[in-house]
C-alpha positions in Angstrom: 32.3 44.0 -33.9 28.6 44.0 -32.5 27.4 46.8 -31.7 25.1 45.7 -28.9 24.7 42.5 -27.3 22.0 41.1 -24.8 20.9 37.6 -23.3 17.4 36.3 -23.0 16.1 33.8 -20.8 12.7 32.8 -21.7 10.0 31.2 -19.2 8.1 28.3 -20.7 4.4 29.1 -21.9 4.9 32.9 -22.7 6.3 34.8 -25.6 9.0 36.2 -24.1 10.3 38.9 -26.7 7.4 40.6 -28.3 7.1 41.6 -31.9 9.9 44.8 -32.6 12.5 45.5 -35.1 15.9 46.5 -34.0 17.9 50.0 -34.5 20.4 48.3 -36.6 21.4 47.0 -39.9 21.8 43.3 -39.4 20.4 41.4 -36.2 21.9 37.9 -34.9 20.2 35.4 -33.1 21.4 32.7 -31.5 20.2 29.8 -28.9 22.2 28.0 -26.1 19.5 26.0 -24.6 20.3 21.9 -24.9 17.5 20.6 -27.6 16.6 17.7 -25.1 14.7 21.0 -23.1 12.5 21.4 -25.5 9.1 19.9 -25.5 7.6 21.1 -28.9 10.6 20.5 -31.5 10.3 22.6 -34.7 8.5 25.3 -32.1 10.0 27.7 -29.6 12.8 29.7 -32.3 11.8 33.0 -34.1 9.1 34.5 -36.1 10.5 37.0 -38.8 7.9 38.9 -40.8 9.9 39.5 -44.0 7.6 42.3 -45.3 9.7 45.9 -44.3 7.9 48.2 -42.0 6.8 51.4 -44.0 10.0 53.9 -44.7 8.2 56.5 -43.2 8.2 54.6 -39.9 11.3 55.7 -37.4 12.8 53.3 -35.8 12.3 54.6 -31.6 8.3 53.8 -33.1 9.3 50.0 -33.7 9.5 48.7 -30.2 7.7 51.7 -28.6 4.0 51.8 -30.4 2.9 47.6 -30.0 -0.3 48.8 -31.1 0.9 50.4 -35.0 2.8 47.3 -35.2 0.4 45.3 -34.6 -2.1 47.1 -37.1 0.5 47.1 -39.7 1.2 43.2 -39.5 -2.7 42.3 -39.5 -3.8 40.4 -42.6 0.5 39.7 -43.4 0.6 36.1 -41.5 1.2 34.6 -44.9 5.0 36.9 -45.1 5.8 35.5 -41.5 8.5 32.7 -41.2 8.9 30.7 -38.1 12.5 29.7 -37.4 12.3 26.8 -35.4 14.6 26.8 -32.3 17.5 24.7 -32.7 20.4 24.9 -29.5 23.8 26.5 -31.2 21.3 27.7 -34.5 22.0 31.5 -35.8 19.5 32.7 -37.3 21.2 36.3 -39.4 18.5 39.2 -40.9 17.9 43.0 -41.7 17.6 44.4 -37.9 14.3 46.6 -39.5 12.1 43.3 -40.2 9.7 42.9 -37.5 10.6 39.7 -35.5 10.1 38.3 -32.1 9.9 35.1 -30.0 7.9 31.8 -31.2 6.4 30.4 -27.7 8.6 28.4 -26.5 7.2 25.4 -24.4 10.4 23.9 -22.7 11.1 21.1 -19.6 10.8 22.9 -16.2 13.2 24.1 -14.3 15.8 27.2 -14.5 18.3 25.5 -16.3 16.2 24.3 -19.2 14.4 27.7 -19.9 14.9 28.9 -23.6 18.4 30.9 -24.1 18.4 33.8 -26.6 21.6 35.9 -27.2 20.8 38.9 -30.0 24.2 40.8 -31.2 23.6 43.9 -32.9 25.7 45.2 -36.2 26.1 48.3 -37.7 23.5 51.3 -37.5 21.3 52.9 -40.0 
């Protein structure tokens, strides 16, 4: 059973969920938006950095201190993967792996903006 469960509902042009890891052990991603709404196909899913954040780090620092996080992932772009978005595509990774939106770039209008839905499981 998740843990925690949100929704998303990103604007076109913008990053709408910033770089963070999550207080958990696994994450899940998933997208709802129809794939005709999206303008740039292979864009607009998820960037995962697969290099851990140090162990030292606690995890209220990982969504809290943009600026550490930022500092830590310069010069890593090379252990960054970029899922592309995909409508009904999980996406399933270790909830401490820094991740966040791709810039989605999606038809106007409120029905076509990019849908995220994270679900939280188990806690570290």
């Amino acid at each position: 059973m998740a843990r925690s469960a949100w929704a998303f509902k990103g604007l076109t042009g913008t990053k709408p969920i910033d770089t963070h890891a999550d207080d958990a052990v696994v994450s899940l991603n998933f997208w709802v938006t129809p794939d005709s709404a999206n303008l740039m196909p292979g864009q607009g899913g998820l960037e995962i950095y697969t290099v851990p954040p140090p162990e030292d780090w606690v995890v209220k620092d990982y969504g809290q201190d943009k600026a550490a996080i930022r500092t830590f992932l310069t010069g890593q772009e090379d252990q960054k993967i970029t899922i592309p978005y995909g409508e009904n595509c999980a996406v399933i990774f270790d909830s401490r792996l820094f991740h966040g939106s791709d810039a989605p770039n999606f038809t106007a209008g409120y029905e076509n903006y990019r849908i995220n839905i994270t679900m939280l499981f188990g806690t570290r």
